[in-house]
C-alpha positions in Angstrom: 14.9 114.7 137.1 18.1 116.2 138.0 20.5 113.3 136.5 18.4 113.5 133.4 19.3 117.1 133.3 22.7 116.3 134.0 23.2 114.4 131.3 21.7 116.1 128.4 24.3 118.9 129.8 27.4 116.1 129.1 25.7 115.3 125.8 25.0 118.7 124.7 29.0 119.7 126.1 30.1 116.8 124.0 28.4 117.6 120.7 29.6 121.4 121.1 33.2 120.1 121.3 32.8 118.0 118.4 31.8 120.9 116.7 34.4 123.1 117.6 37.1 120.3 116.6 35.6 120.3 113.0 35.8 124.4 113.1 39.2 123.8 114.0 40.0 120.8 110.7 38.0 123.6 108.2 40.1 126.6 109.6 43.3 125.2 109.8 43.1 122.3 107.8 44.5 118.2 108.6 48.0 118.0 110.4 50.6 117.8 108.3 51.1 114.7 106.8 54.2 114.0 108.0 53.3 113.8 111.8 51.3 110.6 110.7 54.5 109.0 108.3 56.2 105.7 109.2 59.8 106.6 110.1 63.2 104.6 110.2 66.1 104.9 111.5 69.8 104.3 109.7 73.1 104.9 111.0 76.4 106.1 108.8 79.4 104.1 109.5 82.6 106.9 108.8 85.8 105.3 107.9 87.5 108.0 109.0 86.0 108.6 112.0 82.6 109.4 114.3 81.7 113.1 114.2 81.5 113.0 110.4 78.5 115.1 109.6 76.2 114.9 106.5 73.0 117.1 105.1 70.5 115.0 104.8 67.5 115.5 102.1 64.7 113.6 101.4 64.0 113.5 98.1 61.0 111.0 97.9 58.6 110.0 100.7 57.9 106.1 100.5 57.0 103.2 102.2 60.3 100.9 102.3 60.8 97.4 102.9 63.2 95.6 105.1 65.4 95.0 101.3 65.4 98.5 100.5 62.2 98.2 98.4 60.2 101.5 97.8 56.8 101.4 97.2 53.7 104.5 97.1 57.3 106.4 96.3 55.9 110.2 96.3 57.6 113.6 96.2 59.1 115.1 99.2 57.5 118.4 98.4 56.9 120.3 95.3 60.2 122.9 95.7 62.4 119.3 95.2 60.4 117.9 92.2 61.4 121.3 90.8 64.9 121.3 91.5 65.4 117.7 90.4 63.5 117.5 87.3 65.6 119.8 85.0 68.9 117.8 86.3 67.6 115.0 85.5 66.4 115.9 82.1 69.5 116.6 81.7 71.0 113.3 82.1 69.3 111.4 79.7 65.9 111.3 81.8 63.8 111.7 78.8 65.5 108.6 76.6 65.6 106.7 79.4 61.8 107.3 79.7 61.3 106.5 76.2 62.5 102.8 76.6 61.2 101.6 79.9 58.0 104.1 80.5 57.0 105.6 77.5 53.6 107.8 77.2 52.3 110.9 78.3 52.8 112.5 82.0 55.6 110.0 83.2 58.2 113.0 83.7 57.0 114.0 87.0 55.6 110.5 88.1 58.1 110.2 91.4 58.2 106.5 91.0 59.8 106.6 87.1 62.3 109.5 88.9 63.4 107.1 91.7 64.3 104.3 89.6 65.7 106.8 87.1 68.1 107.8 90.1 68.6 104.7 92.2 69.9 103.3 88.5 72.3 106.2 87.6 73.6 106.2 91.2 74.3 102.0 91.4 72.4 101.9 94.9 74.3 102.4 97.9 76.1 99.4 99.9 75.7 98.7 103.4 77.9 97.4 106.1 77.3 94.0 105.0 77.6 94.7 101.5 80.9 97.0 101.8 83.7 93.7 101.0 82.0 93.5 98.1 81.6 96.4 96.1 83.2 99.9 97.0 81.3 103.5 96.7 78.5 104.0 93.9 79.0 103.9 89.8 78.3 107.1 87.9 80.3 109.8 90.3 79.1 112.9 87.5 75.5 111.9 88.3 75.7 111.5 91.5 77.6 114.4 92.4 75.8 116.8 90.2 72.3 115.8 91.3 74.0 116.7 94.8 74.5 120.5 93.6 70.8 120.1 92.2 69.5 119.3 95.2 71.7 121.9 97.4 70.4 124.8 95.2 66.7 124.6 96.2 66.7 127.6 98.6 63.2 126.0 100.3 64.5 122.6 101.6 66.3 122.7 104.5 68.0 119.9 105.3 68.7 117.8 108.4 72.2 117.1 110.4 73.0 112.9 110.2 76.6 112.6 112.0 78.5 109.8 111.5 78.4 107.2 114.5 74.8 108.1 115.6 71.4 107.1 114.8 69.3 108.9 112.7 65.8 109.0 112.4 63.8 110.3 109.5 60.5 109.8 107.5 60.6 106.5 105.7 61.4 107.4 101.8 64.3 108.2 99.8 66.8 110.3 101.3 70.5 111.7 99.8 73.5 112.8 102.4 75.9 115.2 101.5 79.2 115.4 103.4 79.8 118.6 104.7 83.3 118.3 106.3 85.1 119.6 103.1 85.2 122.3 104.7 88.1 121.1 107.0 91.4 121.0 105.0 92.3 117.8 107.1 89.2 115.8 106.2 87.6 114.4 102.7 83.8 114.2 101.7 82.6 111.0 100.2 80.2 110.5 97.0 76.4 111.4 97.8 74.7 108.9 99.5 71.3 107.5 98.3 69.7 105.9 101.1 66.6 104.4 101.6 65.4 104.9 104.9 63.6 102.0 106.1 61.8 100.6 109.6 64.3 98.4 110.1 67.1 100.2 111.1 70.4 100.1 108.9 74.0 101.0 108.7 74.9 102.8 105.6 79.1 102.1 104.3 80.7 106.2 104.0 84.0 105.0 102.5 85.3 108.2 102.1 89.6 108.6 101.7 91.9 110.9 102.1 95.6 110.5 100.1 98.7 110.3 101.9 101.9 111.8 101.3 105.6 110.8 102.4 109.0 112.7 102.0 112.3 110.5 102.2 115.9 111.8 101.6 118.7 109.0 101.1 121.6 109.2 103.5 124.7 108.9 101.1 127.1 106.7 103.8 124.9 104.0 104.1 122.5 104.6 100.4 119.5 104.0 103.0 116.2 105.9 102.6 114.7 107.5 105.8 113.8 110.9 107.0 117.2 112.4 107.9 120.7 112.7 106.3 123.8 114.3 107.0 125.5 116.2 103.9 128.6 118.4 103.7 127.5 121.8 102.2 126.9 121.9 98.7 126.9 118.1 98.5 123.6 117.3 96.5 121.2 114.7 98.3 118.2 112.8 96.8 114.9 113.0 97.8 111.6 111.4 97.4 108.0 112.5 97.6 105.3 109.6 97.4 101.7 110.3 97.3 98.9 108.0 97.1 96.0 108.2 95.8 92.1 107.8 98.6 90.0 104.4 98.4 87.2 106.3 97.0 89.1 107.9 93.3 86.2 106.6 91.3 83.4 109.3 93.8 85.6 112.4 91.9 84.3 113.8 88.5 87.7 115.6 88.9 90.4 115.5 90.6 93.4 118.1 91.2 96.6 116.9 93.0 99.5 119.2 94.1 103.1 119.0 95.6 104.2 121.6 97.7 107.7 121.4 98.9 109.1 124.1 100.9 112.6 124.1 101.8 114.1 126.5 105.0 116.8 129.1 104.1 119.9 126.3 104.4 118.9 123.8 101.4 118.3 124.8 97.8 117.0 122.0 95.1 119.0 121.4 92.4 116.3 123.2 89.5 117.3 126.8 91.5 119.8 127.0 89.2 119.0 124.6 86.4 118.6 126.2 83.1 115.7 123.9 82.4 114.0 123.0 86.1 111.1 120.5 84.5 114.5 118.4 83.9 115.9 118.5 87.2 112.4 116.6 88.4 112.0 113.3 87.8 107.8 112.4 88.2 106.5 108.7 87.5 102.8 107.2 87.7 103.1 103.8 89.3 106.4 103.9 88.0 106.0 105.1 84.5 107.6 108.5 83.7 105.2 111.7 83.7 106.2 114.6 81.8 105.8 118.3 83.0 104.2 119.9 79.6 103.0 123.4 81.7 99.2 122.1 81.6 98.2 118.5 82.8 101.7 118.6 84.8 103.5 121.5 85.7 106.7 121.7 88.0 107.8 125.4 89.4 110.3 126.9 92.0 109.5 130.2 93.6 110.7 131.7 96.6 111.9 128.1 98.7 108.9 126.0 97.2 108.5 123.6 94.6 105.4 122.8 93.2 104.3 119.7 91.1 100.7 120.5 90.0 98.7 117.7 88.6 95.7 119.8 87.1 93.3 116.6 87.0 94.7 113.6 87.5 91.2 111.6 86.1 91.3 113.6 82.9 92.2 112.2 79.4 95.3 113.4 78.8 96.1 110.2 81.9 94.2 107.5 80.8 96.9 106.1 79.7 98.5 105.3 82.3 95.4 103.9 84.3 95.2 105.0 87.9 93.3 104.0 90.5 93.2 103.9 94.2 96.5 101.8 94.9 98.2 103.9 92.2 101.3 105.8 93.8 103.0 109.4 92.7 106.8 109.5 93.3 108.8 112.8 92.6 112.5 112.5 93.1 115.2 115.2 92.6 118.2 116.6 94.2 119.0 119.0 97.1 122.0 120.5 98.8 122.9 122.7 101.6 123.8 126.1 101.3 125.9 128.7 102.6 123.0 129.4 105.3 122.8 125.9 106.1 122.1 125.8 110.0 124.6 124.2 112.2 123.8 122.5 114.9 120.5 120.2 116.6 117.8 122.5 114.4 119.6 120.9 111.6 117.5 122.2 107.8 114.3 121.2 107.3 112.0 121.0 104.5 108.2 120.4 104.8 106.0 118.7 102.4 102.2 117.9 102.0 99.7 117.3 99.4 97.0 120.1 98.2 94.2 117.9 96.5 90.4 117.6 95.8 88.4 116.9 98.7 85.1 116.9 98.0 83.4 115.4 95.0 80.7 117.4 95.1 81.7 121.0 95.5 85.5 120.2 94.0 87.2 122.4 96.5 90.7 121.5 98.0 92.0 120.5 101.2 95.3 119.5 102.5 96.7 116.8 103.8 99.4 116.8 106.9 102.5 118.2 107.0 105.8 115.8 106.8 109.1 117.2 107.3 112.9 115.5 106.6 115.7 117.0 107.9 120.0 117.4 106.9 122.6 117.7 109.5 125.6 119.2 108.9 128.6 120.0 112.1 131.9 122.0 112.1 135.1 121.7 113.7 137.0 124.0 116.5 140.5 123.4 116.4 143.3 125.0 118.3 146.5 124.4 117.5 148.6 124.1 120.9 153.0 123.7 121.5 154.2 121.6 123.9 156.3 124.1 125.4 152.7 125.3 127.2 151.6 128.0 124.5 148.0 128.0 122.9 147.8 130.7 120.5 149.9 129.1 117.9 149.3 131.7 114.8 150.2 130.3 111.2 149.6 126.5 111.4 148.0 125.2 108.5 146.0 121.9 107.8 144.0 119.8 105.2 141.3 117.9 105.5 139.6 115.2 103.5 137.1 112.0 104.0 139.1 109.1 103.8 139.0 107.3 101.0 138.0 109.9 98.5 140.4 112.4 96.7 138.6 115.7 97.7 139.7 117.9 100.2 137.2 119.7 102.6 136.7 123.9 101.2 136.9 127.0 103.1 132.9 126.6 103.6 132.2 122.8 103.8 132.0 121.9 100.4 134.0 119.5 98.8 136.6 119.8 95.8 140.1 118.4 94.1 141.9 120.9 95.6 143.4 120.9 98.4 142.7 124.3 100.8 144.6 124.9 103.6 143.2 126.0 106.7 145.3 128.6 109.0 145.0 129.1 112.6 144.5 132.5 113.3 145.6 135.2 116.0 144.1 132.7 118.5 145.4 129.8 117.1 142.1 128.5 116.4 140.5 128.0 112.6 136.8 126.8 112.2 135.9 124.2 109.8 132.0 124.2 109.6 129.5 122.4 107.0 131.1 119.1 106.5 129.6 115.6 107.0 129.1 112.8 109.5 132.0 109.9 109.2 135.8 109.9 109.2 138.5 112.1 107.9 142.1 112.5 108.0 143.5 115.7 109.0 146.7 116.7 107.7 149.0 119.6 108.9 150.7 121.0 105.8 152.6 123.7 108.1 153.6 124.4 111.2 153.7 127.7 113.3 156.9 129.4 113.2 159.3 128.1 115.4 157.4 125.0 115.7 158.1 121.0 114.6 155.3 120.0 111.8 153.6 116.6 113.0 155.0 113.5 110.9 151.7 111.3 110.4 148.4 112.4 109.5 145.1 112.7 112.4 142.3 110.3 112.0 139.2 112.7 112.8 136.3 110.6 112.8 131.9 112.8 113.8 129.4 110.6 114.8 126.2 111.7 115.9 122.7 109.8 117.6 119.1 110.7 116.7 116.6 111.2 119.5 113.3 109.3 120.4 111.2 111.5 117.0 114.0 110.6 114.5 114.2 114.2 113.5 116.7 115.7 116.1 119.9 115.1 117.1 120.5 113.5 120.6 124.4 113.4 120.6 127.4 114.1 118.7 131.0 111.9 119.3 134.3 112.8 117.8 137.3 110.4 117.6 140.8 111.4 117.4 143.9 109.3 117.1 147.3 109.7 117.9 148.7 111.4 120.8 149.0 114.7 119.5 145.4 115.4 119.2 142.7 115.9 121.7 138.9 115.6 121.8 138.5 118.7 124.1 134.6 119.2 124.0 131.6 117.8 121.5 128.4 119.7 121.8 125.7 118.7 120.2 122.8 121.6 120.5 125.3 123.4 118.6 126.9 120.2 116.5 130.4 121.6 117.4 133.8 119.3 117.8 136.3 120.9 119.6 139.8 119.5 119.1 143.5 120.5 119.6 146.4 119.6 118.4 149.8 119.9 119.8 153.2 120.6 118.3 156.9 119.8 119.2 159.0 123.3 119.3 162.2 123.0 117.8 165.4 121.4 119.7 167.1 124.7 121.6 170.1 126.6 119.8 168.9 125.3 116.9 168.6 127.9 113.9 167.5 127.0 110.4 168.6 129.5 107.7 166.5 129.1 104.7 168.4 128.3 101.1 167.6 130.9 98.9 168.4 130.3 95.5 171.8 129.8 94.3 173.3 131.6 97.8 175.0 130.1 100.2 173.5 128.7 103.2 174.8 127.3 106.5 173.6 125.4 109.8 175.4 125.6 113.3 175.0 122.8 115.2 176.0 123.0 118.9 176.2 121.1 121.5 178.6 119.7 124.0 181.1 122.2 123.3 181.7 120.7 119.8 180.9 122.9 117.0 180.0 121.5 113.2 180.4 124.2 110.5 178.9 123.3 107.1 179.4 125.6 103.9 177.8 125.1 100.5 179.9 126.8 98.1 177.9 127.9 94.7 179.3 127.5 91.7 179.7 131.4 91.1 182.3 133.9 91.1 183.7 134.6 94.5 183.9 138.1 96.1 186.2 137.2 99.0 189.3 135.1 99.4 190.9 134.2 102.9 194.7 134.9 102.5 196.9 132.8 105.4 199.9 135.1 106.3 203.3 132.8 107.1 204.1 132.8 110.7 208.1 133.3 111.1 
């Protein structure tokens, strides 16, 4: 009697929790729906690198095959059928509906949406499919139903980052890159994914552009990241930019130069009366013209700016570009009176300003490259070889060989000659000039002082160090015996020479001839003594008279 008892208790227990499980289904209602969905998993294979994150959205919740086939396609929720309908309508939703589903109510039906979009978009290529076909047709669409999508305030969506598996509800799902926010990285076109059981890897072939600066080193005509000039000697340099693996993503695309030169170089358009002139731009060789909208070129304050506007507009169809097209700016530079001397050498930095993200068509910026000119000076003491060292008054040219200009009082070069005086010190600085050889010519010697017969071969050299950038030594050569290498130092790209004069033979005097007047030397030695008149052609004042001896 007791186990009956028992057990009508279990039953009765049983039934009452039944009952309170319904209560439980009327009050709160079934779970949601999406704790019962198949789910998949996918993976997004960066080619710039793991740790590139996207916001995911689902758009449409479906059941999809192993081939990417969606079937019982439904809305994700109701906020994204309203925030994707108007886009779509208009993009030509509604003619499209008239040809391949035409009738009443097919506008919201999410299946006629999905192909709608998966056909505007061009589907998305896997791993597998990535040699063959790059990032997805109909960029406008894609990008814009992006912003569409990003508006609606009440779908929040998920983190995917690039490299790691992500699992979501099986359906229709578009990323969005969201590292355009860092200048150094670029987005990629939205991708439309179909999540599937089996899991997949999804192709992200987003791009950045590159940038290079070259100047041309005028002894050798070689292209390379340093030169050596004298000052004011005008140099030629390069900027190439290219353009990222995924140009066809961009609706628009802006693209900008910025050149920025340190306080010792000055480009040629500083003083140009028309700077567009000075600049010489090509598109994959072909000659681009500055006309102050599509392409403008500016100076201000040490930068130089070439501003493409958009380089995928119109007004450049013409000249076709695509990914491997290249940008090349070229123009002319020279050092200045403020041109540094010594291993800092003058720098100029370049890097590119451009489009980095399709979707919200803000800029980034690529790295920094930077190109460097040298320029050295000369110490030299002028020395007698009687022991003296502050020789005051001597006075030299100089000149690279083989050319007919003569080294200036500030580097520069020019036809005429300038002669360079030692001072109280008997030294005289000759800064800004060039790597290579040069004769040195003494025009003048310090009073009292022998001038040197034969001209000085002064030949700089200099090494780079491990970067290419700096200056690892500096070598001066000096030929004949009068001259001396005394010191070279390269941190501050300094040569210090000397060069030595003969005095003039003892008991020697030179009177100078003055113009018609009479002049005379005495020579003496060994007791003998050589008197030489020159008699002018004038009047004379004086006569000797001889007086007879009786």
């Amino acid at each position: 009697m007791a186990a009956v008892s028992k057990n009508r208790m279990c039953r009765r227990a049983f039934v009452w929790l039944c009952v309170m499980a319904m209560g439980c289904l009327m009050l709160f209602g079934p779970p949601a729906s999406s704790a019962f969905a198949k789910q998949g998993t996918f993976t997004v294979a960066g080619t710039q690198s793991d740790g590139a994150t996207y916001e995911a959205y689902q758009v449409f919740a479906a059941d999809v095959d192993q081939d990417g086939t969606a079937s019982n396609i439904t809305w994700a929720d109701d906020a994204m059928r309203e925030a994707a309908l108007p886009y779509l309508d208009g993009q030509g939703y509604g003619d499209w509906l008239n040809e391949h589903h035409p009738g009443e109510g097919q506008r919201e039906m999410a299946q006629n949406a999905a192909e709608f979009i998966t056909s505007m978009m061009g589907g998305q290529p896997t791993v597998e499919d990535q040699e063959k076909t790059s990032q997805p047709t109909g960029a406008d669409f894609s990008n814009g139903l992006a912003r569409a999508v990003d508006s609606c305030s009440t779908t929040q969506p998920q983190q995917v980052v690039a490299g790691e598996p992500f699992t979501a509800d099986q359906g229709l799902w578009l990323l969005v890159s969201s590292d355009a926010g860092d200048t150094q990285k670029a987005g990629t076109a939205p991708l439309w994914v179909p999540v599937a059981e089996t899991p997949m890897e999804i192709a992200d072939k987003s791009s950045t552009p590159t940038i290079d600066k070259q100047v041309r080193e005028d002894s050798d005509k070689a292209w390379g990241k340093v030169a050596d000039a004298n000052r004011g000697q005008d140099l030629e340099f390069n900027l190439i930019g290219t353009m990222p693996d995924n140009l066809s993503s961009y609706s628009h695309y802006h693209y900008r130069f910025v050149d920025h030169f340190s306080e010792g170089l000055e480009p040629a358009l500083a003083t140009d009366a028309k700077p567009d002139g000075a600049v010489k731009v090509t598109i994959d060789g072909i000659d681009a013209k500055p006309d102050g909208t599509n392409l403008t070129v500016s100076y201000d304050k040490s930068t130089l700016t070439i501003d493409f506007t958009d380089i995928l507009s119109d007004h450049w169809e013409s000249y076709a570009i695509n990914p491997q097209s290249v940008i090349s700016v070229r123009y002319q530079a020279h050092l200045t009176s403020a041109a540094h001397i010594g291993m800092e050498g003058n720098p100029n930095e370049a890097y590119l300003v451009y489009t980095n993200d399709p979707v919200s068509e803000q800029d980034g910026q690529t790295n920094t490259v930077v190109n460097k000119v040298f320029a050295y000076a000369i110490d030299l003491q002028k020395k007698g070889s009687d022991g003296k060292e502050g020789l005051e008054g001597a006075k030299f040219t100089l000149k690279p060989q083989g050319e007919e200009l003569y080294v200036q009082q500030d580097g520069s070069l020019a036809a005429d000659p300038y002669a360079f005086v030692t001072n109280g010190d008997g030294k005289v600085r000759i800064s800004g000039i060039d790597e290579g050889p040069y004769t040195l010519h003494e025009t003048e010697p310090p009073e009292g002082y022998r001038a040197i017969d034969e001209d000085i071969s002064l030949t700089i050299t200099s090494e780079r160090d491990a970067s290419g950038l700096g200056m690892k030594s500096m070598g001066a050569e000096l030929s004949g015996s009068s001259a001396k290498v005394e010191s070279v130092d390269a941190s501050s790209a300094v040569a210090k020479v000397s060069v030595t004069d003969e005095p003039l033979t003892p008991g020697v005097e030179r009177l100078a001839q003055t113009g018609g007047g009479p002049a005379a030397a005495v020579l003496t030695g060994g007791g003998l003594t050589l008197l030489l008149l020159s008699h002018s052609s004038g009047p004379r004042t004086h006569r000797k008279r001889y007086r007879r001896r009786h």
